[in-house]
C-alpha positions in Angstrom: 34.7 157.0 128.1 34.5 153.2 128.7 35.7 150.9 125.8 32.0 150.0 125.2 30.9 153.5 124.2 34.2 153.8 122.2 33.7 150.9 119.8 33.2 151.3 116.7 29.8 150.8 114.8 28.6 149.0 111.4 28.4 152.3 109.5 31.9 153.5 110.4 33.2 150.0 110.1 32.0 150.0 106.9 32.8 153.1 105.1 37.0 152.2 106.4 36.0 149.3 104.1 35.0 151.2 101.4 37.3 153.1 101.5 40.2 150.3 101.6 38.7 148.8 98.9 38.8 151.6 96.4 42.1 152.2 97.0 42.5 148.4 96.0 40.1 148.9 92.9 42.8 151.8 91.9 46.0 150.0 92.3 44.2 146.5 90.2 43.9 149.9 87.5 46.5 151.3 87.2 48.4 148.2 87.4 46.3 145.8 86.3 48.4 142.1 86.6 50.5 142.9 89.9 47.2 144.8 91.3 45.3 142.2 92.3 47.9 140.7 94.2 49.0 143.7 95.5 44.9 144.0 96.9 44.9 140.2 98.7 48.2 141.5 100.4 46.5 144.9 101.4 43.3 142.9 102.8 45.5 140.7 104.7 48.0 143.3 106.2 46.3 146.8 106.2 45.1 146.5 109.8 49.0 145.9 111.4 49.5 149.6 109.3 49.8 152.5 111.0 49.5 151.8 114.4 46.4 149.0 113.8 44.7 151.3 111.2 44.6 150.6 107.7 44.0 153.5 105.3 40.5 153.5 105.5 40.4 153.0 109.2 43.1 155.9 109.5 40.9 158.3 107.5 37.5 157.4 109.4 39.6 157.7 113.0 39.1 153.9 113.9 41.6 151.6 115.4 42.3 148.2 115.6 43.7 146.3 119.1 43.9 143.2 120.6 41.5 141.9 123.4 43.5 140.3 124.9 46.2 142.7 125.7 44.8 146.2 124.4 48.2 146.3 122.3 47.7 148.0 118.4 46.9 145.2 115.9 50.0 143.5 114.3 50.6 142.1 111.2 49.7 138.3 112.5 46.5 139.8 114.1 45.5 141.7 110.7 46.3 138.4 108.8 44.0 136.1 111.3 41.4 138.5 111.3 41.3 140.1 107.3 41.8 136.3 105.9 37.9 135.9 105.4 37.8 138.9 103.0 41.4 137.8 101.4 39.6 134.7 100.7 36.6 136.3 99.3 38.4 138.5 97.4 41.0 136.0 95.7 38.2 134.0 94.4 36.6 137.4 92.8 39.0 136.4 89.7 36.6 133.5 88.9 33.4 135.0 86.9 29.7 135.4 88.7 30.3 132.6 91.3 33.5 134.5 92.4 31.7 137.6 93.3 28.6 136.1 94.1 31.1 134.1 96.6 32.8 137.4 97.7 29.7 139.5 98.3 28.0 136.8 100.7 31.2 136.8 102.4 31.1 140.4 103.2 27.3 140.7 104.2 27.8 137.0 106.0 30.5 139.7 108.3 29.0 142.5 108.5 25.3 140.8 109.4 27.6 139.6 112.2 28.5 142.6 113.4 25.0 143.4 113.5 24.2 140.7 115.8 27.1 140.8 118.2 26.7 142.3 121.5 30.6 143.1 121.2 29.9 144.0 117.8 32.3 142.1 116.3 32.7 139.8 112.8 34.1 136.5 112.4 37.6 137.8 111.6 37.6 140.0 114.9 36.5 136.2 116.7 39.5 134.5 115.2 42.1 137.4 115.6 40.8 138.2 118.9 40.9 142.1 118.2 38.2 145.1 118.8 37.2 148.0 116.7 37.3 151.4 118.1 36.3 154.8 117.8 39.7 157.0 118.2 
């Protein structure tokens, strides 16, 4: 199977997401002050987990690598590449414009995805890192 076949698409991509981000909507519950922090450094590390998977990613079978080198995500890639969302997300706090802010974020990446040949968003462009089907 070539590594075009084997990436992975918008709906996958996106239910990994969902799924990360419930697990972040129950940590900011059941500890609300220390849970939202504990979310931005979730977003911004969760891809250098578990071999370039983050929870979500590990439960929908998706990995992340490098293109450069075909290596497993680190922590610096997951960073470079989740700081969009982190930034998104961190300015949820603020009322209306905050998630107004956050949710044009999100569909601002994923209608990239959508458009990309390689299908990748602007996080995957700055970290240099793929999406695949595992």
């Amino acid at each position: 199977m070539s590594e075009e076949q084997r990436r992975a698409g918008l709906l996958f991509r996106a239910v990994a997401k969902i799924l990360d981000f419930i697990l972040i909507a129950a940590v900011m519950e059941i500890i609300p002050k220390a849970g939202f922090f504990a979310g931005i450094a979730y977003i911004l590390l969760s891809d250098g987990l578990f071999d370039g998977r983050s929870i979500g990613k590990k439960i929908i079978k998706l990995q992340v690598i490098s293109s450069t080198d075909n290596m497993p995500c680190t922590f610096k890639d997951s960073i470079l590449r989740n700081s969009t969302l982190a930034v998104g997300f961190g300015l949820s706090i603020v009322p209306w414009v905050g998630w107004i802010f956050f949710v044009i974020v999100l569909a601002f990446e994923f209608i990239l995805i959508l458009g990309s040949k390689e299908k990748k968003r602007l996080g995957d462009e700055i970290a240099k890192t793929l999406v695949l089907e595992n």
